[in-house]
Each structure stands twice: as structure tokens, then as C-alpha cells.
N, C-alpha and C positions, 0 to 999 in steps of 0.2 A: 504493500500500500504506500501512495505518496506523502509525504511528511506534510503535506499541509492540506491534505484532502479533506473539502469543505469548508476550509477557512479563507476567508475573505482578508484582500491586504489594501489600505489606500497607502499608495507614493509620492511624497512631490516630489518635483521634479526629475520625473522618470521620460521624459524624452529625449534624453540622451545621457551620458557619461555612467554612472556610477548608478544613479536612479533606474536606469534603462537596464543595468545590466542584472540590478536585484528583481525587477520584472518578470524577466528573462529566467531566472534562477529561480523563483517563486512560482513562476507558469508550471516550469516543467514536473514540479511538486504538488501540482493540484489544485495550485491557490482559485481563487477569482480574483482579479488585481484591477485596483482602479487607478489609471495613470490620469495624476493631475499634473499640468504644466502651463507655465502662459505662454509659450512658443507654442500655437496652436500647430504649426502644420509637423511640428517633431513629436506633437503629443498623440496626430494623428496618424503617424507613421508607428513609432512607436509599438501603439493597438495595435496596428495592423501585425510588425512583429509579433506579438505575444502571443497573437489571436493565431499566428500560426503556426503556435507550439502546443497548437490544441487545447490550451486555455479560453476561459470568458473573462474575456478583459472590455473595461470601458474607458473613456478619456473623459475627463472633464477641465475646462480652463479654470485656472487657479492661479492666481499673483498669491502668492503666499503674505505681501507685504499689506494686502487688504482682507480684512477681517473677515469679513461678508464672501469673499472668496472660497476662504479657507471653512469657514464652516459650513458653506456650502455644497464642497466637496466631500465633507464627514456625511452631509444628509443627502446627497447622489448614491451613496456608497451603500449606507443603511437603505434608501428607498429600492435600487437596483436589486441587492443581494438581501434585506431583511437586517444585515448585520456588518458590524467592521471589528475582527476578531485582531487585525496588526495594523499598524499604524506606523510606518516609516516617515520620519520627517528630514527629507533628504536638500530640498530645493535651496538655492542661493542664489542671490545676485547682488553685486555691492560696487560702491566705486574702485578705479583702480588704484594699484601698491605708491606709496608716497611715506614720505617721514612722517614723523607724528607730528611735529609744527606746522607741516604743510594741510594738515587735516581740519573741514571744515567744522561746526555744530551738526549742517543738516548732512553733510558727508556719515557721520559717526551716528545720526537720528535716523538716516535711512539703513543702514546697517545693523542696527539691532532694531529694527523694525520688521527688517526681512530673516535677520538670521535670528533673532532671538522670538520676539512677540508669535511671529507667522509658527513656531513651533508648539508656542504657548496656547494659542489660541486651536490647534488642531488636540493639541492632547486635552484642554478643555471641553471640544463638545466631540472627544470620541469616549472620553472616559465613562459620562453616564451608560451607554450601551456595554461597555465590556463590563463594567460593575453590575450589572445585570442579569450578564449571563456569566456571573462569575471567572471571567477567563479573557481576557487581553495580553496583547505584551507592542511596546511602544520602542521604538530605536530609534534613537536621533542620532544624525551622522556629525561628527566633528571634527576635531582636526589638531595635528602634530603643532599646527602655525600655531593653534593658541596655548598650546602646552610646554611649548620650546622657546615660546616667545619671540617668535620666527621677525624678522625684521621687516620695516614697510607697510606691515600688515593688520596693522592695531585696529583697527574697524572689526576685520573680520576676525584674528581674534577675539578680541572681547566680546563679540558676539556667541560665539561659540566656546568659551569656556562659561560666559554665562547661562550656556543650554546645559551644561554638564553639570553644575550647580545647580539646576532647575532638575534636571533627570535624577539625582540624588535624594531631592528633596521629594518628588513626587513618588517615587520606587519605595521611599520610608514609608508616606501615608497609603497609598496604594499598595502594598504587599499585601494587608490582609484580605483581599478583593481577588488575590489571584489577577493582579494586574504588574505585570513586572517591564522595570523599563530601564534599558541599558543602552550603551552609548560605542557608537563605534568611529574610532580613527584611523581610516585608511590612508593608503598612501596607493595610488594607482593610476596607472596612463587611462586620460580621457582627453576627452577634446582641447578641454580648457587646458590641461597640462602637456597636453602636446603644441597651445597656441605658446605657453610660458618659455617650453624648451626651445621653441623657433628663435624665441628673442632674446633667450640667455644658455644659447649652446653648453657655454663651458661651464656653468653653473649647473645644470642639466648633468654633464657628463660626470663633474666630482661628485655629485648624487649619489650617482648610478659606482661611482670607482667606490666609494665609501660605505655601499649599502650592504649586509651582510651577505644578503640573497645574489645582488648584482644586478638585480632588474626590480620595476615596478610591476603592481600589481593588474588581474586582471579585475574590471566588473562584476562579471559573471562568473567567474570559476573559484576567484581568491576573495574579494569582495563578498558572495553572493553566496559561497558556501560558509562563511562567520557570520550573517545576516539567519540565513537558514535555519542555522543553530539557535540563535537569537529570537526567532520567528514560530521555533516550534515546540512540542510538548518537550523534546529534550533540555529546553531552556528552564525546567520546572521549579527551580532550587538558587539562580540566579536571578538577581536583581538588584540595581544600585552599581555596575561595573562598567568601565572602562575599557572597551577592549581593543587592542593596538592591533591593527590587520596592516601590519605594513612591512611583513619579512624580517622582523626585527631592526628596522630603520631608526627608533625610538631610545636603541641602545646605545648605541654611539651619537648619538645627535645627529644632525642634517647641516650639507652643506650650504645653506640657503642663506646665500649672501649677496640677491640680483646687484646691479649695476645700479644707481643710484645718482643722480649729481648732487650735489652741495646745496644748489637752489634753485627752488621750483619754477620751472621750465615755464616760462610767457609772461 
């Protein structure tokens, strides 16, 4: 039998990179997966993958950074399937890397707007339904940047270690519901880091010379099999962790040190 047969998953931002590829890895498991994204025509594509790994999958458009969006996506999801048993909160979008002085108010208010509240607001109106039927489990995706304290990056940092302080807090009160909520930091080739690699090669390559493994991870295979685990009855006894899905990249630190000028450009 499939590890998630009959369970219902909503994703953001599952039309492409990291999101698409736990999709992907949930379909072939039996899930129903509802792929939310606001690139409608990647969200519609997407579907169309999943849908042809013999899954029921749905798309709904979702800015994760507007409220109404996002809970509107928790209630496509219950209305489609009756139920939303996993709740991945994957989706990001933020301005780009700059110094911390170079950083605006509304730079740093859109950021945890989209990387923090847009998570808050889905584990809020998914929580009454799994409390219900006694049985959820909740994964927010995070990241090495806000654990490492990765440079350039303080927006999306602090948005993202503020989800991991929220997954904490919520996995304490939530345990006795059988609602367990854990947190995963990948490290993996997607789009987005393959657009990062184009512009900072040799940063890219001391990564990759310094990384235990020697490579980055995959979506769907390296990614999508620690979600899985996360996602299914095996997870039973877990809640409240951390989990570094990055080939052990975490141990030695990262070499992430882009190229940078002195002062902001224009």
C-alpha cells in the first residue's frame, strides 16, 4: 500500500523547484495534492504533471502574501477532497540579496509577510480540520540562510527562522491533537539556484568542492523522500524538529559568500 493513501496534501508553491518536486513524490504515494501557486500557468502545468502520475491533483492560485488567498486555498482543498490531512508550507518570494543597511522597512515588511505570516495564516485555518479528525502533520520549508546566518540575506532569513520559532511553538500546543509539525532545511538544485549559480559560478562551485556529498540535492528523490517521512504515519513520534536535508552541508558551514559591492548600486 502507498504511504499516503487517502491523504490529502495542500503545497505552496508547488509549480516549480522544491514544491513541484514534493508533489511529485506525494502523487506517487497516493496522496490527493492540491498545488497552490501564483504563477498560474506553472501551477497549471504542474497539475498537469502530477495528474500524470496517476494522482488527483488540483491547482488553485495562491499569493501566499495575501490572507484571503491562503485560506482560501485550505477551503478548495477541504471543499475538493472533504479534508486536508498535510499541509506543506513551501512558497517564497522576496526582494533581492543586499546588505543589511541597504535594506528597506517595506523590503523587510514584504518578507515576512510572505515568508512568515503566509505560513501562519495556512497552519491557522488548516489546523481546525486536522484537530478534528484527530490526525495532521504540517512542514514548513526553511533554510541553512537563516541558520548560518548566510550573508545578504536578512529579509529572508529572519523570515524563516521566525517560521521555525512558530513550528516549535505550535508542534508544543498541537501534539496532543495528533497534529505534529516539523521543519525542513534543504539544500537543493532548483530553478532559483540554478539562476544564483549562473551569476556567482565560483561561489557555486566552492559549495559544491566543500559539500560532504559533493552535489546538491534532488526535489523529488532527496527532498521529497524527508518530506514523505514527515508527511506520513511513520512521522508518529516526531514533532517540534528540524531536519537538515542537505547531505550534511550544515556541518561544515557553507560557502556563501556572493559578490557584493560596498555600495548600493544606483
Amino acid at each position: 500500500m502507498a504511504r499516503l493513501e487517502g491523504r490529502t496534501a495542500l503545497i505552496t508553491g508547488a509549480g516549480l523547484g522544491i514544491g513541484k518536486g514534493l508533489a511529485r513524490r506525494f502523487a506517487r504515494e497516493g496522496a490527493n495534492v492540491m498545488i497552490a501557486e501564483w504563477n498560474d500557468d506553472a501551477g497549471q502545468k504542474a497539475t498537469e504533471e502530477v495528474r500524470g502520475l496517476g494522482a488527483d491533483a488540483q491547482f488553485v492560485h495562491c499569493d501566499v502574501g495575501v490572507q484571503s488567498d491562503v485560506e482560501g486555498a485550505v477551503a478548495a482543498t477541504t471543499e475538493r477532497w472533504g479534508a486536508i490531512d498535510i499541509l506543506v508550507n513551501n512558497a517564497w518570494s522576496g526582494p533581492p540579496m543586499g546588505r543589511v543597511e541597504w535594506k528597506t522597512t517595506e523590503e523587510m515588511e514584504k518578507a515576512f509577510r510572505v515568508g512568515f505570516l503566509g505560513n501562519f495564516w495556512a497552519m491557522q485555518a488548516a489546523f481546525p480540520h486536522m484537530k478534528a479528525r484527530g490526525w495532521g502533520r504540517i512542514i514548513n520549508m526553511c533554510s541553512l540562510n537563516g541558520v548560518n546566518a548566510h550573508m545578504y540575506t536578512v529579509h529572508y532569513n529572519m523570515a524563516k527562522e521566525a517560521v521555525r520559532s512558530l513550528s516549535r511553538t505550535a508542534a508544543r500546543e498541537w501534539a496532543r491533537h495528533n497534529v505534529l509539525v516539523n521543519v525542513i532545511c534543504p539544500a537543493a538544485m532548483t530553478e532559483s539556484s540554478a539562476a544564483v549559480m549562473a551569476q556567482q559560478p565560483e561561489m557555486m562551485t566552492a559549495i559544491e568542492q566543500t559539500h560532504p556529498m559533493g552535489r546538491m540535492g534532488d526535489p523529488e528523490e532527496d527532498i521529497g523522500g524527508a518530506a514523505l517521512f514527515l508527511a506520513s504515519d511513520d512521522c508518529r513520534y516526531v514533532t517540534g524538529n528540524t531536519l537538515f536535508v542537505d547531505g550534511g552541508s550544515h556541518i561544515n558551514g557553507a560557502a556563501w559568500a556572493p559578490d557584493m559591492p560596498e555600495e548600493m548600486p544606483g
